[in-house]
TORKOL-4160 file (C-alpha; in steps of 0.2 Angstrom, whole numbers, padded with zeros to 4 digits, m for minus):
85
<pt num="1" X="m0045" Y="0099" Z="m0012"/>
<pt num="2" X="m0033" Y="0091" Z="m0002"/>
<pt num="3" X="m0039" Y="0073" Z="m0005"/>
<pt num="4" X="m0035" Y="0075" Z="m0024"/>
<pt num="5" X="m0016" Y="0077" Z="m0019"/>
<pt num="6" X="m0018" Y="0059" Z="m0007"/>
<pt num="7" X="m0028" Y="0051" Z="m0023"/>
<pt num="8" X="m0011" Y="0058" Z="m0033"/>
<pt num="9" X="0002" Y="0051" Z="m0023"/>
<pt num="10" X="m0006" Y="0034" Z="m0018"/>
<pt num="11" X="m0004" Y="0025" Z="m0034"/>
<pt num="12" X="0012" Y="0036" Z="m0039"/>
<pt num="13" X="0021" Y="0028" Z="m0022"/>
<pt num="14" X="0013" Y="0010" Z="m0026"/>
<pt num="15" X="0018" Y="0010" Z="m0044"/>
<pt num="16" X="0039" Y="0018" Z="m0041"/>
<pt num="17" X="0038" Y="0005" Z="m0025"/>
<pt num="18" X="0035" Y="m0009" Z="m0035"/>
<pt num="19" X="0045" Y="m0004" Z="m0050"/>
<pt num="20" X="0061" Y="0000" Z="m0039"/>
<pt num="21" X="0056" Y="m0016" Z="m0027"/>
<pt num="22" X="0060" Y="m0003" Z="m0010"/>
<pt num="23" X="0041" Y="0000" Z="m0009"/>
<pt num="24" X="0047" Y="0011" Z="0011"/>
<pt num="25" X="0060" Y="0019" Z="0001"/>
<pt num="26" X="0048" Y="0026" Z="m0011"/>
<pt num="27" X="0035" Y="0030" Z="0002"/>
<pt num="28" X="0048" Y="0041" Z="0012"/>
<pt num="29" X="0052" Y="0049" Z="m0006"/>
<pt num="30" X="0035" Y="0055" Z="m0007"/>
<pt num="31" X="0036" Y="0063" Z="0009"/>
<pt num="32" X="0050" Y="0072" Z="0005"/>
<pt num="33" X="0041" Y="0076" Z="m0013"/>
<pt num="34" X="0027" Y="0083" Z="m0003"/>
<pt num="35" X="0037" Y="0092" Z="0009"/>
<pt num="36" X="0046" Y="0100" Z="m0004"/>
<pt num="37" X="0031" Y="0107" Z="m0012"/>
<pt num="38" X="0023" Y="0113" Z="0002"/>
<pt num="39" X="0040" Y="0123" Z="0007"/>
<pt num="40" X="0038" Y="0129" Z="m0011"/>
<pt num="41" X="0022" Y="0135" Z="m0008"/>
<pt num="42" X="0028" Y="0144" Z="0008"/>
<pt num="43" X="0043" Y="0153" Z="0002"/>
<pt num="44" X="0039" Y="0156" Z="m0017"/>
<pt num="45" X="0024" Y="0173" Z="m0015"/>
<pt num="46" X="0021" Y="0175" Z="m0032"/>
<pt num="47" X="0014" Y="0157" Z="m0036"/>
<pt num="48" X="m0002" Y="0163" Z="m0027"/>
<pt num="49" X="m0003" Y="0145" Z="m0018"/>
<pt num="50" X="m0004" Y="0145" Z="0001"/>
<pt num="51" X="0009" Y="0133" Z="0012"/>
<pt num="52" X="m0005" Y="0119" Z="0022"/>
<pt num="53" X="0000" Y="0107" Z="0035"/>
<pt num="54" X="m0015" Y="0095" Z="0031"/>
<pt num="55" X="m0009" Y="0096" Z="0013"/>
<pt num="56" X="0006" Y="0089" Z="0019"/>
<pt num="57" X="m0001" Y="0076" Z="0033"/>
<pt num="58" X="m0014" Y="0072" Z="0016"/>
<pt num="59" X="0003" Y="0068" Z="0005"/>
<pt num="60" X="0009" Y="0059" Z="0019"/>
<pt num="61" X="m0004" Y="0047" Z="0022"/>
<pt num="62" X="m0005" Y="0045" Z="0001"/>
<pt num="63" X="0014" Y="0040" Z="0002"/>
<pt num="64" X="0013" Y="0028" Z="0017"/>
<pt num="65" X="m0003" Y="0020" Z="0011"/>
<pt num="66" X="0005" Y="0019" Z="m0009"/>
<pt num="67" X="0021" Y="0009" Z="m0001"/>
<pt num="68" X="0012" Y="m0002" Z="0009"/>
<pt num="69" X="m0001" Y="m0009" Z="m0006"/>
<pt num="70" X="0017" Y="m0009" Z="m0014"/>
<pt num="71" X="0024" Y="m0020" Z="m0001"/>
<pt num="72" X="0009" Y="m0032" Z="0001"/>
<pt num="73" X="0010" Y="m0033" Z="m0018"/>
<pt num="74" X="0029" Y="m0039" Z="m0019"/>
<pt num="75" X="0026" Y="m0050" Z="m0003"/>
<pt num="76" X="0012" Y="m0058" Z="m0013"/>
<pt num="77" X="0025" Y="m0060" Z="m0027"/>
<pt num="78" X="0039" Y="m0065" Z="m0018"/>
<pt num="79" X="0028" Y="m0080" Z="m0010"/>
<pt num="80" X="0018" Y="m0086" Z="m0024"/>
<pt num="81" X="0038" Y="m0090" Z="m0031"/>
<pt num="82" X="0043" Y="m0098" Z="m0017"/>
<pt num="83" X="0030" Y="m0109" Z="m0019"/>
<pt num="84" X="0031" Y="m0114" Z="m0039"/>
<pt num="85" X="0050" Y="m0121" Z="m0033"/>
C-alpha cells in the first residue's frame, strides 16, 4: 500500500511545481506534507492508522521524482522560448 501514496504524490508535486514554476520548492513541500501525516499517524491513537518510515521514504521518493519531471518540464519550456527569439 505504500506505493499508492508515491503514485499520489508524484503528479501532485509535478503538477504544483509547474503551476508555481519552484518545482524543489514543491518537492520539499511534499516532504513536509508527508511528514506531517506520518507524525499524525503517530501521535493521533484513535485514527486507527499506524506511523511507517517506508511510508514516509515512499512519499519522499514520490515528491523528489514529481519536482524533477516538473523541472525537466520548465527546462523544456524555458529552452524551446529561447529559441523562437
Amino acid at each position: 500500500m505504500p506505493w499508492l501514496a508515491f503514485g499520489v504524490l508524484v503528479p501532485v508535486v509535478f503538477l504544483a511545481g509547474l503551476r508555481t514554476g519552484r518545482p524543489l520548492l514543491t518537492a520539499a513541500a511534499g516532504i513536509g506534507l508527508s511528514a506531517g501525516i506520518e507524525a499524525v499517524q503517530a501521535f493521533v491513537l484513535g485514527i486507527g492508522r499506524a506511523c511507517d518510515t517506508s511510508d514516509l521514504v515512499t512519499n519522499g521518493i514520490g515528491a523528489v521524482i514529481g519536482g524533477l519531471l516538473a523541472a525537466a518540464a520548465l527546462g523544456l519550456v524555458r529552452r524551446r522560448a529561447t529559441r523562437r527569439r
